[in-house]
LOSEKE-867585 format. One record per residue (C-alpha): x, y, z. Coordinates in pm, 1 decimal. Layout:
[[X; Y; Z]]
...
//
This chain:
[[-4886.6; 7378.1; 13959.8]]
[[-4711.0; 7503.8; 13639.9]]
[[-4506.7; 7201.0; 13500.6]]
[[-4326.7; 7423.4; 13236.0]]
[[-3969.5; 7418.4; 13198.5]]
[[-3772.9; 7719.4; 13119.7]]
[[-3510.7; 7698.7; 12831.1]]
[[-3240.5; 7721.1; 13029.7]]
[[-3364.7; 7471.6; 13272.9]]
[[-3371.0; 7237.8; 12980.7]]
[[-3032.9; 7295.0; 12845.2]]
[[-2867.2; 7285.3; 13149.6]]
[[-3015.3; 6927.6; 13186.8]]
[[-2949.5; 6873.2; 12848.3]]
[[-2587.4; 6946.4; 12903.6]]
[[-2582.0; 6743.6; 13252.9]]
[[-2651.5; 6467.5; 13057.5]]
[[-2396.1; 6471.7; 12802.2]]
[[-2187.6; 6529.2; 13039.4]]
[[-2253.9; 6197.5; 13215.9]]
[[-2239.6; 6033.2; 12872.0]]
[[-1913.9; 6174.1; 12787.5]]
[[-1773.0; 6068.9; 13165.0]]
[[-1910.6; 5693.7; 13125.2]]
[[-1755.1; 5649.5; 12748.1]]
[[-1459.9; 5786.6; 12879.2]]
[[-1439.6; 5504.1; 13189.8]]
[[-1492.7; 5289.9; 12951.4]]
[[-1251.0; 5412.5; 12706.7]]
[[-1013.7; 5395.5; 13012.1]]
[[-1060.3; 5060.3; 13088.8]]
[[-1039.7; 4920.4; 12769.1]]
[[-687.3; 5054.6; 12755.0]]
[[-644.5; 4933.9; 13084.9]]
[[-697.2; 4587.0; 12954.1]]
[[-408.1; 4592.1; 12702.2]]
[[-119.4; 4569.3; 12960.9]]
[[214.4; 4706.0; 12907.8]]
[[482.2; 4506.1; 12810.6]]
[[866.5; 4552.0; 12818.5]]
[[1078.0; 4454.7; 12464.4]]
[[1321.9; 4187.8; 12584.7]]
[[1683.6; 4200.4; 12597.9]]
[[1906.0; 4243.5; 12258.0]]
[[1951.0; 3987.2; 12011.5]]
[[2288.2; 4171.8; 11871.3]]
[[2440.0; 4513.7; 11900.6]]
[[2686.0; 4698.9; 11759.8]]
[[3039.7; 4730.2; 11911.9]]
[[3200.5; 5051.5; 11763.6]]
[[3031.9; 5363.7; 11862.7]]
[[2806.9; 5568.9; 11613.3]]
[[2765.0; 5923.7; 11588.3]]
[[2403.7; 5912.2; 11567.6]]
[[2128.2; 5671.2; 11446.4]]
[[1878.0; 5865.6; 11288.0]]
[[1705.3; 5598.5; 11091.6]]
[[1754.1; 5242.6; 10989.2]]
[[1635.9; 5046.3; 10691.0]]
[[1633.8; 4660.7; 10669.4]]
[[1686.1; 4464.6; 10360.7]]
[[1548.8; 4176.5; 10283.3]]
[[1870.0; 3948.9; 10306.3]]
[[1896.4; 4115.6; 10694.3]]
[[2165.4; 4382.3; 10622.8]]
[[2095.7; 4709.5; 10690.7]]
[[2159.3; 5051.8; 10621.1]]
[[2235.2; 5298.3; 10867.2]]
[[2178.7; 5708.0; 10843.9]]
[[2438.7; 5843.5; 11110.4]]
[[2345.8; 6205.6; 11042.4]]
[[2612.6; 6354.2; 11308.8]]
[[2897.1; 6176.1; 11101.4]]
[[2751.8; 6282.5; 10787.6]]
[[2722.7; 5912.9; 10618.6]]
[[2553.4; 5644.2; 10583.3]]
[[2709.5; 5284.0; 10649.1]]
[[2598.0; 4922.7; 10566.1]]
[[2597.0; 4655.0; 10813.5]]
[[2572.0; 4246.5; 10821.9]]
[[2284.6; 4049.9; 10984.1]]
[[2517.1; 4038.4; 11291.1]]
[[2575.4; 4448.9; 11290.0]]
[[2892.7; 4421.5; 11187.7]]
[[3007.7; 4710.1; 10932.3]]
[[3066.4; 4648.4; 10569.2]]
[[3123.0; 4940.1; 10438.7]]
[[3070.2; 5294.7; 10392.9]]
[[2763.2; 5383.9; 10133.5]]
[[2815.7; 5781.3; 10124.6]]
[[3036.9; 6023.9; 10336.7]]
[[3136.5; 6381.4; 10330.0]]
[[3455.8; 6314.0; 10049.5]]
[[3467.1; 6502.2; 9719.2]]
[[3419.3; 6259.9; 9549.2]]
[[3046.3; 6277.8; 9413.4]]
[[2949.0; 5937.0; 9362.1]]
[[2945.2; 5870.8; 9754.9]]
[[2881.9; 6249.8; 9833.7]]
[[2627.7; 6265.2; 10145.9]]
[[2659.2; 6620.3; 10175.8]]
[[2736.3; 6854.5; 10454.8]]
[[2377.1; 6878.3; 10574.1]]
[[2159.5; 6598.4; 10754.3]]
[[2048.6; 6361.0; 10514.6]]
[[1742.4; 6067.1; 10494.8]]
[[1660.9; 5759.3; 10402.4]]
[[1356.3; 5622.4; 10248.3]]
[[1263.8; 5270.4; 10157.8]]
[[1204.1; 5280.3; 9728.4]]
[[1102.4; 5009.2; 9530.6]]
[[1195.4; 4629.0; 9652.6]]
[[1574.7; 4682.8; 9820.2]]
[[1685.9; 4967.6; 9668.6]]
[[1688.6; 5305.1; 9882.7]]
[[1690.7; 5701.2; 9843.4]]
[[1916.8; 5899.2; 10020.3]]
[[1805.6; 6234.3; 10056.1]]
[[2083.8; 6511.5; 10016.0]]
[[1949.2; 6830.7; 10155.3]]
[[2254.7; 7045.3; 10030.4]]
[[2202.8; 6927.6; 9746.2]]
[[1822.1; 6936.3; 9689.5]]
[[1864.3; 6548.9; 9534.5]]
[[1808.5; 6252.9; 9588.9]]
[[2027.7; 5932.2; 9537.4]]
[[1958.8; 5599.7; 9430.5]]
[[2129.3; 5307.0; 9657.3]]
[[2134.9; 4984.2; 9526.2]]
[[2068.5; 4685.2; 9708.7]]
[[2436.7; 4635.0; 9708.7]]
[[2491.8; 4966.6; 9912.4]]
[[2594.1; 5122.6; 9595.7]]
[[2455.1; 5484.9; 9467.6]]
[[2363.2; 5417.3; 9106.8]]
[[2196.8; 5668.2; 9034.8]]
[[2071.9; 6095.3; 9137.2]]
[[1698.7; 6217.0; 9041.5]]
[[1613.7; 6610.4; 9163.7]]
[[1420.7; 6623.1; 9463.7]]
[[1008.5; 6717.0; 9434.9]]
[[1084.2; 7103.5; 9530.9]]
[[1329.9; 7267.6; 9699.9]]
[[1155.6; 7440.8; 9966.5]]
[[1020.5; 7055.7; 10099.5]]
[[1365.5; 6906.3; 10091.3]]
[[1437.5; 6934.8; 10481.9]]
[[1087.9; 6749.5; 10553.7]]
[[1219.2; 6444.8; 10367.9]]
[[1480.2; 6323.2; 10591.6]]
[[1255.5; 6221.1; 10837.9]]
[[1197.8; 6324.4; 11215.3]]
[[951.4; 6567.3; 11378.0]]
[[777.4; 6638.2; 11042.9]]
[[702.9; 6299.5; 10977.4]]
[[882.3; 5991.6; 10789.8]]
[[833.2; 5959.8; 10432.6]]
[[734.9; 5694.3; 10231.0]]
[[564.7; 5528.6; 9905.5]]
[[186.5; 5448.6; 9863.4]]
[[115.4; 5135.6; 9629.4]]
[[109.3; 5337.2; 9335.9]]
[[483.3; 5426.5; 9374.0]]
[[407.0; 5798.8; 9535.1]]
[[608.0; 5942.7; 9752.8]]
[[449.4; 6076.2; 10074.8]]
[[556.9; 6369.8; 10291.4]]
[[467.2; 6685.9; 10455.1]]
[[420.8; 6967.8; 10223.1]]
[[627.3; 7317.5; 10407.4]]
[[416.3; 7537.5; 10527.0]]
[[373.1; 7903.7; 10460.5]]
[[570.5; 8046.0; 10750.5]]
[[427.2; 8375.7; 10758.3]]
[[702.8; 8550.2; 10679.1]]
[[572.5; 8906.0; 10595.7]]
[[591.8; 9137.2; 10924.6]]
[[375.4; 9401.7; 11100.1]]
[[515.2; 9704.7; 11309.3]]
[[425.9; 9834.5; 11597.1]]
[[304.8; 10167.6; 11703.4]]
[[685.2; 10197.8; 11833.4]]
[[863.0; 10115.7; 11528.0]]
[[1053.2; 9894.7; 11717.1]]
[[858.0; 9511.5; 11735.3]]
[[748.7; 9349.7; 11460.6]]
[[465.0; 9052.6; 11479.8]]
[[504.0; 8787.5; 11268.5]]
[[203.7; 8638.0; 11109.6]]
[[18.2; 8368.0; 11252.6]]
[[136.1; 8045.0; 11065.3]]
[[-138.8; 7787.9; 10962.4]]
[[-230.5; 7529.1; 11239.1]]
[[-265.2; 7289.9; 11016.8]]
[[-7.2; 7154.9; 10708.1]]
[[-54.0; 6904.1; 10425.7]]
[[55.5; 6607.9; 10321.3]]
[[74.4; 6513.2; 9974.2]]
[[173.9; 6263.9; 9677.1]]
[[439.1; 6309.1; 9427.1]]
[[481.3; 6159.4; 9104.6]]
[[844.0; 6056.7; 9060.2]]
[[754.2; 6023.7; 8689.6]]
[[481.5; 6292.2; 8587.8]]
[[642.0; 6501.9; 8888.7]]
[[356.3; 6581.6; 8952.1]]
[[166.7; 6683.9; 9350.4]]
[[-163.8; 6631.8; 9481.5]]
[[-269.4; 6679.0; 9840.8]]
[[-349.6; 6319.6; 10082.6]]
[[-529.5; 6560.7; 10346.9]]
[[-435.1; 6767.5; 10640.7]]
[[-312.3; 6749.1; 11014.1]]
[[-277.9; 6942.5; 11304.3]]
[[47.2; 7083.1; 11362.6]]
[[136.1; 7330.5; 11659.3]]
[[33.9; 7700.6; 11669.3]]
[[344.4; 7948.3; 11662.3]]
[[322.8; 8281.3; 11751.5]]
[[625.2; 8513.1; 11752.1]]
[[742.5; 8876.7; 11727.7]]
[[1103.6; 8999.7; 11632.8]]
[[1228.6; 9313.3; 11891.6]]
[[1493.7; 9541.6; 11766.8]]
[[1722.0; 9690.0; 12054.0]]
[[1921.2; 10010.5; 12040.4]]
[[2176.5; 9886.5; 11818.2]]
[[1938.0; 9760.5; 11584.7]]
[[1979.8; 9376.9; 11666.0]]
[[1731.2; 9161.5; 11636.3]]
[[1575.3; 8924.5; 11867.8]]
[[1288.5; 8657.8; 11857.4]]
[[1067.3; 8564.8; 12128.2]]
[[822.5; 8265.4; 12026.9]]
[[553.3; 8161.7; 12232.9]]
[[639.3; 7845.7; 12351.4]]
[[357.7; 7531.9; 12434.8]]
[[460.2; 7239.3; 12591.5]]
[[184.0; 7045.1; 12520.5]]
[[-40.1; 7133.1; 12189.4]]
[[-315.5; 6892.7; 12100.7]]
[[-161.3; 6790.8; 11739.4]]
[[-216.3; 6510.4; 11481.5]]
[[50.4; 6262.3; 11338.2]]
[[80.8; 6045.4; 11051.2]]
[[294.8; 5800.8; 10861.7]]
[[309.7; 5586.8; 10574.5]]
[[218.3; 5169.6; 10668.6]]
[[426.7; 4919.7; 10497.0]]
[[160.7; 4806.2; 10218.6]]
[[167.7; 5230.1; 10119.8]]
[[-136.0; 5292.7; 10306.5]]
[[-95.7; 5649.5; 10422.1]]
[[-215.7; 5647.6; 10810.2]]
[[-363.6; 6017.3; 11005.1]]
[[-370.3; 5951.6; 11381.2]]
[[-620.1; 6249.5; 11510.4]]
[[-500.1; 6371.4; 11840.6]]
[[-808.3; 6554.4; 11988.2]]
[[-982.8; 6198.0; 12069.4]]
[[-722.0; 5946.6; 11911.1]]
[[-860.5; 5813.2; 11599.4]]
[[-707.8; 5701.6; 11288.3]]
[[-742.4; 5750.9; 10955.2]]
[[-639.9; 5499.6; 10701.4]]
[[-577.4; 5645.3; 10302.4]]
[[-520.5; 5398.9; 10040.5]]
[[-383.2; 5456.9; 9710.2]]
[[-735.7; 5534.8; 9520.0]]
[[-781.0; 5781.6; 9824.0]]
[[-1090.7; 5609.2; 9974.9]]
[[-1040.3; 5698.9; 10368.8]]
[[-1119.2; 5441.1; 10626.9]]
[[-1213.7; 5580.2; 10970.2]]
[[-1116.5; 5374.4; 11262.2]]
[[-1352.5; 5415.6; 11602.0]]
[[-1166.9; 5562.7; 11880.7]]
[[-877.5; 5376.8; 12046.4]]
[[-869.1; 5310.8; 12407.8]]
[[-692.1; 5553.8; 12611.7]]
[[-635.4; 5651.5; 12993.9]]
[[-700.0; 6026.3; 12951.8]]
[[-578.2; 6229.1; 13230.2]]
[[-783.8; 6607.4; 13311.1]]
[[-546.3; 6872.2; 13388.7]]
[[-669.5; 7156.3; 13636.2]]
[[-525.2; 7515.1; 13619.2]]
[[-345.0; 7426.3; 13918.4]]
[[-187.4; 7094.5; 13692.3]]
[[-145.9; 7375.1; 13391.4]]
[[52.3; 7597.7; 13581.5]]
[[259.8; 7343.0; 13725.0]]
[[358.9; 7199.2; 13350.9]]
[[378.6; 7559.7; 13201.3]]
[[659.1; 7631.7; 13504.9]]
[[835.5; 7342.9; 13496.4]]
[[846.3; 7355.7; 13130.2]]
[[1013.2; 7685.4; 13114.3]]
[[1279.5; 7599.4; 13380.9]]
[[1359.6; 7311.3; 13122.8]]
[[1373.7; 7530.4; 12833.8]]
[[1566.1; 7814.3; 12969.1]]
[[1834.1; 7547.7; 13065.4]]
[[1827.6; 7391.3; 12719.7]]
[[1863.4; 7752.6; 12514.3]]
[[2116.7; 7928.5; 12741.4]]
[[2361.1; 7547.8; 12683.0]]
[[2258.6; 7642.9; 12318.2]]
[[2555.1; 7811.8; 12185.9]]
[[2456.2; 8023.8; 11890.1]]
[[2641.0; 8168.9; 11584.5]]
[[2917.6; 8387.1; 11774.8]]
[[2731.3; 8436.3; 12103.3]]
[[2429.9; 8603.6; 11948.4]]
[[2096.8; 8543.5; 11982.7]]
[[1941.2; 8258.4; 11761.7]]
[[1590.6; 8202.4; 11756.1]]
[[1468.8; 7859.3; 11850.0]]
[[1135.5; 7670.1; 11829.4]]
[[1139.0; 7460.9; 12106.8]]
[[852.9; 7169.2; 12172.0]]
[[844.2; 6965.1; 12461.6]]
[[821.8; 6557.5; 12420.6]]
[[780.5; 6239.7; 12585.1]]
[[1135.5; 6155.0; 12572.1]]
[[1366.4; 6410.3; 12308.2]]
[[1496.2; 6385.0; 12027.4]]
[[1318.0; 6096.3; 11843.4]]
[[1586.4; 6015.6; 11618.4]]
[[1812.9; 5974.0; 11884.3]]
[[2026.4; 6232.5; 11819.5]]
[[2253.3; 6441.5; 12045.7]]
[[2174.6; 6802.7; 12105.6]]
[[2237.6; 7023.9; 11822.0]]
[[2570.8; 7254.5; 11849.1]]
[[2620.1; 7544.2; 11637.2]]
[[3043.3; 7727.8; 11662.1]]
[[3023.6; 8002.5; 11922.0]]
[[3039.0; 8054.2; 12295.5]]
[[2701.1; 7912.5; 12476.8]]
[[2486.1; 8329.1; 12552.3]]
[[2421.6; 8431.0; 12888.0]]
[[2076.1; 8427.1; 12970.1]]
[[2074.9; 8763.9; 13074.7]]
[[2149.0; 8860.8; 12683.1]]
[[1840.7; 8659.3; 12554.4]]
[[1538.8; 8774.1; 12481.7]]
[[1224.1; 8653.8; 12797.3]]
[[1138.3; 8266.5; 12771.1]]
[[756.7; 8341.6; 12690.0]]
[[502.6; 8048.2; 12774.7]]
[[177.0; 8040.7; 12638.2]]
[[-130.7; 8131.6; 12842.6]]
[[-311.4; 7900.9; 13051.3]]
[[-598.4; 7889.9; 12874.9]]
[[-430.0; 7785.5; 12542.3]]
[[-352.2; 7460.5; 12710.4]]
[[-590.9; 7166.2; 12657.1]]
[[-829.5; 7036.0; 12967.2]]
[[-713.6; 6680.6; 12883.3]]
[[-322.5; 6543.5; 12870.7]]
[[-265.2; 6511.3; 12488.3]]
[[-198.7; 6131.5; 12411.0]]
[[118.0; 6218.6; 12201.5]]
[[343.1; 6507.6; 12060.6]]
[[466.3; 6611.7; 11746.2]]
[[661.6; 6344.4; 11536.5]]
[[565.8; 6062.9; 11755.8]]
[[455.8; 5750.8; 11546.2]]
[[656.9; 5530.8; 11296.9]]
[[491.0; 5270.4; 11084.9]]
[[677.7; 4873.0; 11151.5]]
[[706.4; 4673.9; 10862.7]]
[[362.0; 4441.7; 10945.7]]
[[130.8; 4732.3; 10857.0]]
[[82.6; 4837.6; 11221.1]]
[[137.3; 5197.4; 11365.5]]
[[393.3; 5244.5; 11688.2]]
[[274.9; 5530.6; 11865.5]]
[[472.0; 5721.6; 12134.1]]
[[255.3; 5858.4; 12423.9]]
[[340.6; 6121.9; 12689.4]]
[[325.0; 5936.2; 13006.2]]
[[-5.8; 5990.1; 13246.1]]
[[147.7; 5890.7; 13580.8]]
[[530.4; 5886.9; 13650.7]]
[[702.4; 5597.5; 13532.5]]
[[1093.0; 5388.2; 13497.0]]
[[1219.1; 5306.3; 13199.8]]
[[1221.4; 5427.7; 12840.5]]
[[919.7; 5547.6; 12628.8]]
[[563.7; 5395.4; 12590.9]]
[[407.7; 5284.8; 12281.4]]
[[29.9; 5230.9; 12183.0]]
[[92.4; 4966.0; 11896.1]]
[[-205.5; 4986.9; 11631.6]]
[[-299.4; 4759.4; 11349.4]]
[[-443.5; 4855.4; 11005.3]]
[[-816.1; 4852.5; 11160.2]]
[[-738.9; 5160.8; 11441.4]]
[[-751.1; 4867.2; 11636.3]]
[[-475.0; 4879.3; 11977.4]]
[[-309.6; 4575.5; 12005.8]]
[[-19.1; 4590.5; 12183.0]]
[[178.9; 4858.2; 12441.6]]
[[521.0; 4820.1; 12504.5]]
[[798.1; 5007.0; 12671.5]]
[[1145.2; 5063.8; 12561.4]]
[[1426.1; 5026.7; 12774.8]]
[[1583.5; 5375.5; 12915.2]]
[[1813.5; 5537.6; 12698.2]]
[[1691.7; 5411.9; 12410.1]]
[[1546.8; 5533.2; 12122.8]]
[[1329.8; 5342.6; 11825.3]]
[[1570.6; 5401.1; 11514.2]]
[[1362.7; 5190.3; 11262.4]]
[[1192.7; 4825.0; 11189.4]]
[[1254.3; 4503.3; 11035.2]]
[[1048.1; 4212.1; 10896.3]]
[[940.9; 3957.3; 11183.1]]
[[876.1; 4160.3; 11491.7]]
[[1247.0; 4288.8; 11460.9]]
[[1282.9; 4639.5; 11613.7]]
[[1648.0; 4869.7; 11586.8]]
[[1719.7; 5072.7; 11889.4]]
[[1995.5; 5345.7; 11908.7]]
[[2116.9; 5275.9; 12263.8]]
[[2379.0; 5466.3; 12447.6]]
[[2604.0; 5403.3; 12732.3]]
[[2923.5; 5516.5; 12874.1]]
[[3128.0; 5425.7; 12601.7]]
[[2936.6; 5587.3; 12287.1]]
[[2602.6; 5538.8; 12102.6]]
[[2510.1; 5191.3; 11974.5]]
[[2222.6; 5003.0; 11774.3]]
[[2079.5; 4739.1; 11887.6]]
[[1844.4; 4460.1; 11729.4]]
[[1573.6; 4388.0; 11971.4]]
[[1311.3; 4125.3; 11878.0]]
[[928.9; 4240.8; 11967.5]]
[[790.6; 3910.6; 11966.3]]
//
């Protein structure tokens, strides 16, 4: 009897049994986020009664007034303890000592309770008091990062311990083009998949790089019709496998890893602390499940660019990504001046392939966690089954350990933190957009 095994007899029981160990870590994985049970934030402790344009981001001081970016009304306003307006810190007037500018603006958190605004039409940055007074403008780091300082998708910036300020570098968009054999389509090159996040020196200005992240893949093309028009058809993925960060409230810089949800903590000498991997319901997705998201997707996307009006009824190109609940910052749809196009006069809504589409549910999308201010990590996850209410957060402490999951109500949005468990909500009803203070614990 010849008790020799071929090779491939071996590796395919090699393989059978990493699979089994793969399938029993990730039942255990499931039920040890099964154990953390999800909890709903209770009802408001105040809220604002005049409507807001928008509430893009919020920043407590330490007396409990707050500032308030409301990028649709191009200003920024302070408020009491009890959300009740005190006056206006920067607006749209000429005159330059309150100028917000007529581009969306941010806010970061500087040094005890003072506070940057970030004028993108401007490329600068001002310095508000802790009186809601702008004392003072310093030149932004460089001017082709200034829109991924004001917070959102790209990530929120902040300041490590050493007084750095931390943001996504821009990425090289690939801008140089390729023709076809026609003459008439042009490729676009392949962006990176990956972008960097660095450190700048508000005094040596100087850069140096934190580390990287996974960021979506784009692919696109330009097509030129008769007339010699452009168009742009983007390859659209409604849900890539991508990484997140943000800065904790000590200046510990924080990478969440999204292809088996780790974390990665960076402190201000750079020494990296790798967290083990954080429980998680994962959720496989057959082809059958792929196709299903990839069509539904696209019905949801054509319907969002054809109520798109663009730049006198032509066609502007979009980048669309799908989320667990919208805009993060709470905002209302963008608008640009022109009649909305008719879809017949856009270029085809191209999905990506099947097989571009991961075999497992990502846990989150792209600009999904915000850091509270007790050095813990809020991050938003796409849901796994269907569910009521608003959206669900893993919350993490500064070990990668998961600690809490809470929902937010529906129609709401997280617009920033304060000390003590204190959460702000942008909430809106029939009569306008509000913000709420909601207390956590």
């Amino acid at each position: 009897m010849n008790h020799s095994i071929s090779r491939s007899a071996q590796r395919a029981f090699m393989l059978s049994i990493a699979a089994s160990g793969a399938g029993l870590a990730q039942a255990v994985t499931s039920t040890a986020a099964m154990n953390v049970k999800v909890r709903q934030l209770p009802a408001a402790v105040a809220t604002t009664s005049d409507s807001i344009g928008s509430v893009a981001s919020v920043r407590q001081l330490s007396n409990g007034n707050i500032l308030v970016n409301d990028q649709a009304r191009r200003r920024v306003v302070l408020m009491d303890p009890t959300m009740k307006l005190i006056g206006v810190v920067a607006d749209t007037t000429s005159n330059t000592n309150r100028a917000y500018g007529a581009s969306p603006g941010g806010l970061i958190a500087f040094r005890g309770d003072s506070t940057l605004l970030i004028a993108t039409a401007s490329l600068s940055m001002h310095l508000i008091d802790p009186n809601g007074k702008i004392v003072r403008t310093m030149a932004a780091p460089r001017a082709s990062d200034i829109n991924a300082l004001i917070g959102g998708p790209r990530g929120n910036p902040g300041f490590d311990a050493k007084g750095r300020l931390v943001y996504r570098a821009s990425v090289n968009e690939g801008r140089s083009l390729r023709t076809s054999q026609t003459g008439q389509t042009f490729t676009m090159l392949t962006p990176p998949d990956s972008a960097m996040l660095v450190r700048y020196d508000l005094i040596t200005r100087t850069l140096d790089t934190v580390g990287y992240f996974k960021i979506p893949k784009s692919y696109s093309n330009i097509s030129m019709d008769a007339d010699g028009r452009p168009s742009f058809n983007v390859q659209n993925n409604p849900l890539p496998v991508v990484d997140d960060w943000a800065v904790l409230s000590d200046g510990t810089v924080a990478i969440v890893r999204g292809s088996d949800y780790h974390a990665e903590f960076i402190d201000a000498a750079g020494v990296r602390t790798v967290s083990d991997k954080i429980p998680y319901e994962w959720q496989r997705l057959t082809d059958d499940d792929k196709s299903r998201i990839l069509d539904s997707a696209k019905v949801v996307l054509e319907k969002r660019r054809v109520a798109m009006p663009s730049a006198g009824g032509g066609r502007a190109p979009q980048m669309m990504t799908m989320t667990s609940e919208g805009p993060s910052t709470g905002l209302p749809p963008v608008r640009v001046a022109g009649a909305a196009p008719d879809s017949a006069s856009l270029p085809p809504l191209v999905m990506v392939p099947i097989s571009e589409l991961s075999d497992y549910k990502p846990v989150f999308g792209v600009g999904a966690i915000r850091a509270d201010s007790d050095e813990r990590l809020w991050v938003r996850t796409i849901p796994t089954t269907p569910t009521t209410g608003g959206a669900l957060y893993d919350v993490i402490d500064k070990s990668g350990k998961l600690v809490d999951r809470i929902q937010v109500p529906a129609g709401t949005a997280i617009a920033g933190f304060g000390t003590g468990g204190v959460v702000y909500l942008g909430m809106r009803d029939a009569t306008g957009l509000h913000l709420q203070r909601v207390l956590s614990r």
